[in-house]
C-alpha positions in Angstrom: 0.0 0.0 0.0 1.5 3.4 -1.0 2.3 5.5 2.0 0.8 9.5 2.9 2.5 12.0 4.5 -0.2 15.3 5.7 0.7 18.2 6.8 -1.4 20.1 8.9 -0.9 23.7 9.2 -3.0 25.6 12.3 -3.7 28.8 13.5 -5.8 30.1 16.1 -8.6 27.1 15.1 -8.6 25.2 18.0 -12.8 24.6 17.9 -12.1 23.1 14.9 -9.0 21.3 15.2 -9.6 17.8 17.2 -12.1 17.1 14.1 -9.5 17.8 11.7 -6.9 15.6 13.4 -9.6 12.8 14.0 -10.3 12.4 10.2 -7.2 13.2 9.0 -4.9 10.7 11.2 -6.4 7.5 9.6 -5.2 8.4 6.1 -1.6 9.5 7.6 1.7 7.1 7.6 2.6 10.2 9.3 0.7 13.6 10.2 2.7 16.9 10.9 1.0 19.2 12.3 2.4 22.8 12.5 1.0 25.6 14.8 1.9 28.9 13.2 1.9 30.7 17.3 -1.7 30.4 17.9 -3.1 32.2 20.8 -6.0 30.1 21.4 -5.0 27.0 23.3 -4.7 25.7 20.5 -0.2 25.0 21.8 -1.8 23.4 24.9 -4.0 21.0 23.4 -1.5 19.9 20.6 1.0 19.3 23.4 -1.3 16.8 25.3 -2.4 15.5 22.1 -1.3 11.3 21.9 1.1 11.5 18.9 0.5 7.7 18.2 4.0 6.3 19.0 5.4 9.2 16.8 2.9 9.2 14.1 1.9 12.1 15.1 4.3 15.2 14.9 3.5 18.2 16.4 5.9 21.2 15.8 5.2 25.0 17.0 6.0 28.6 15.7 6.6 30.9 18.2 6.1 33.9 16.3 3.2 34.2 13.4 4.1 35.6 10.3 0.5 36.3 9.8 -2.2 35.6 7.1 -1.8 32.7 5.2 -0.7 29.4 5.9 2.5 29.3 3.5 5.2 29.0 6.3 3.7 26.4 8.3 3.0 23.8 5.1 6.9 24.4 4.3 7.9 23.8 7.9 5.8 20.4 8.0 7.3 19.6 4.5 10.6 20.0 5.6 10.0 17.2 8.5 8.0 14.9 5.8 11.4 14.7 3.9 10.8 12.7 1.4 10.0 9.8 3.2 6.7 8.5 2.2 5.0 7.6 -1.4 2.4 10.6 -1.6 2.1 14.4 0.7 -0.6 16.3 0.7 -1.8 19.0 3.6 -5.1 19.2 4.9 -6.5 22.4 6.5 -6.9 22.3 9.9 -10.9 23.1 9.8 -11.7 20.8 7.3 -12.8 17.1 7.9 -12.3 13.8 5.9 -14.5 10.9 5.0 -13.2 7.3 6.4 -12.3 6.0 3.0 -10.6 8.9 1.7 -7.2 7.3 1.6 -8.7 4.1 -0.3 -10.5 6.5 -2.8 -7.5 8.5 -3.6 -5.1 6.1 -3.8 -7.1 4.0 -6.1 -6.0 6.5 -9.1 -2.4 6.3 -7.9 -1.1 5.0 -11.3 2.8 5.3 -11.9 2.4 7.5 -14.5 0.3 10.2 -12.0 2.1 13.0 -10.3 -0.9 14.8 -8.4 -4.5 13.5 -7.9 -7.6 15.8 -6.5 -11.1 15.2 -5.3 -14.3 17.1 -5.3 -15.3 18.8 -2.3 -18.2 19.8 0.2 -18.6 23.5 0.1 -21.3 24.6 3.3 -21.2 27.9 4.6 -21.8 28.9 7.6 -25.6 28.3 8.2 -26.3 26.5 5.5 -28.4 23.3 5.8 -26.6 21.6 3.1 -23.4 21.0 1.2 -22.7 22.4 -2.5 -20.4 19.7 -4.5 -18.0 21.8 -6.1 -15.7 20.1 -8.8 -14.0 20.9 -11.9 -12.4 18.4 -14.2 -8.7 18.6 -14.7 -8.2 20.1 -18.8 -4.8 21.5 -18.9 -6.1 24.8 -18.8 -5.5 25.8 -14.8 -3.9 29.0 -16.4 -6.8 30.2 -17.0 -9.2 29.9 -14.2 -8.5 32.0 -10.7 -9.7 29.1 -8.6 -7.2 26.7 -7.0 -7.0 23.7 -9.3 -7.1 21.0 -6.6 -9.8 22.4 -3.7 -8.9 21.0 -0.3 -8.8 17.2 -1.0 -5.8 16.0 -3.2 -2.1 14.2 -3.6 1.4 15.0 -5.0 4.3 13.0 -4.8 7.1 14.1 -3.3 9.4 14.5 -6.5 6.8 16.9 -8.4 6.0 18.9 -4.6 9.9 19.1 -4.2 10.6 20.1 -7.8 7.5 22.9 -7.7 9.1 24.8 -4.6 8.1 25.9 -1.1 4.5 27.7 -0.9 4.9 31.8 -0.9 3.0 34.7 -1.0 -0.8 35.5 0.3 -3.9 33.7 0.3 -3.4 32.4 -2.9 -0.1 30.7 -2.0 -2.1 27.1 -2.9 -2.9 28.2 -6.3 0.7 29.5 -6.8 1.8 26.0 -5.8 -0.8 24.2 -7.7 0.5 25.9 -10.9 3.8 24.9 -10.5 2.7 21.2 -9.5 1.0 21.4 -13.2 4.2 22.2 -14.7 6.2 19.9 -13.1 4.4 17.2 -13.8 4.4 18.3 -17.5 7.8 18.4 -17.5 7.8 14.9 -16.3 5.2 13.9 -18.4 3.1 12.6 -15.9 -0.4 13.2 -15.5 -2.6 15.0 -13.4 -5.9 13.2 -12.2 -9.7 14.3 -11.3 -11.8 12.5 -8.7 -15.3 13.3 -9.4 -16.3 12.1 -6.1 -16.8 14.5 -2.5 -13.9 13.6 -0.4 -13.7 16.8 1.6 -16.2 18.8 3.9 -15.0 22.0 3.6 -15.8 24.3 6.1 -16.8 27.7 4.7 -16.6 29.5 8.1 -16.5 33.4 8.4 -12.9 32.9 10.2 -11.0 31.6 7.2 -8.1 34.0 5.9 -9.9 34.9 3.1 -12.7 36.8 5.0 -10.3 37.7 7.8 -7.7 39.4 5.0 -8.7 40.4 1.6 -5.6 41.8 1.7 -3.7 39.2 1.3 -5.4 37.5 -1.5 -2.9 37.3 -4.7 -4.4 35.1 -7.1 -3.4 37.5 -10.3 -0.1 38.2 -8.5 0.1 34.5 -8.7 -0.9 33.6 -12.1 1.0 36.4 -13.4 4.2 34.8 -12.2 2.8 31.5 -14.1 2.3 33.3 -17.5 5.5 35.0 -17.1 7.4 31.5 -16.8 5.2 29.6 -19.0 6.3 32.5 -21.8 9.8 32.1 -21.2 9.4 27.8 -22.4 7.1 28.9 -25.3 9.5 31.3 -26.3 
């Protein structure tokens, strides 16, 4: 069975963070989570949190950079290593159906670099889930929506080869684009799961509520383009 590295990045989200770890830690060879100074409890419960014989890995900022949660998925990258078959983070106020590993991994094909899922999108409120999910076309270019949502898979050659995550808000859809070109280079491809394997939890706390500010998505494509023209050149 192919192994799974997560990284769990966390700030100030302790209400929603034993739910996180609960449905994230079956899927998990190994589970990293990394709290970016949270002010919360959020430090106190992580540190009397069972790490599973080491399974668990629980590693803490003491100053927050603030915003986004770039720093923190680098930090638990940089413990993954390269140890394990498939890395992927999951947000820390998201949640995970029981099969989701099994699901996943059933596209895991040797010539895949990076699979995603569709997603449960329910706002705060809301009686009911929207399924959100866009099929994979080669065209992520063009779309300012992050390519692979909240549930998905890289492996660690492609993550390693597209760089650490940077900028604001949009820091996943900066990475995502640079997973796509990796795994062009390679000439490996990148699957769709039409199937919901994340609830994602549209809460008025996220970053992108919290700080418009930060949100980069052009800044981000527009680094894309400007690469993408330098191979087409």
């Amino acid at each position: 069975m192919p192994t799974i590295g997560i990284v769990m990045p966390t700030f100030n989200q302790s209400q929603f963070l034993a739910a996180a770890v609960a449905t994230s830690l079956p899927h998990a060879d190994k589970l990293v989570i990394v709290n970016d100074a949270s002010t919360d409890g959020t430090r106190e419960w992580l540190d009397a949190l069972d790490t599973q014989g080491g399974r668990i890995v629980v590693v803490h900022h003491e100053q927050n950079i603030g915003g986004t949660a770039a720093r923190p998925i680098n930090t638990g990258r940089a413990v993954l290593g390269d140890a394990f078959d498939w890395h992927t983070w999951h947000s820390s106020d998201n949640t995970y159906p029981a099969d989701w590993r099994d699901r996943m991994l059933a596209h895991a094909a040797l010539d895949v670099g990076a699979i995603f899922s569709g997603f449960g999108y329910c706002s705060p409120g809301s009686p009911r889930e929207t399924y959100i999910f866009q099929q994979y076309d080669g065209k992520q270019i063009e779309r300012e929506a992050c390519g692979y949502g909240p549930s998905f898979l890289i492996r660690p050659a492609i993550w390693t080869e597209a760089g650490e995550h940077h900028g604001g808000s949009a820091h996943d859809l900066g990475h995502w684009l640079r997973v796509e070109e990796a795994c062009w280079r390679r000439g490996l491809r990148i699957v769709g799961v039409d199937e919901s394997l994340c609830h994602y939890n549209a809460h008025d706390q996220r970053c992108g509520i919290r700080r418009p500010d930060l949100y980069d998505a052009r800044e981000q494509l527009a680094e894309a383009r400007a690469r993408r023209a330098l191979v087409t050149a």
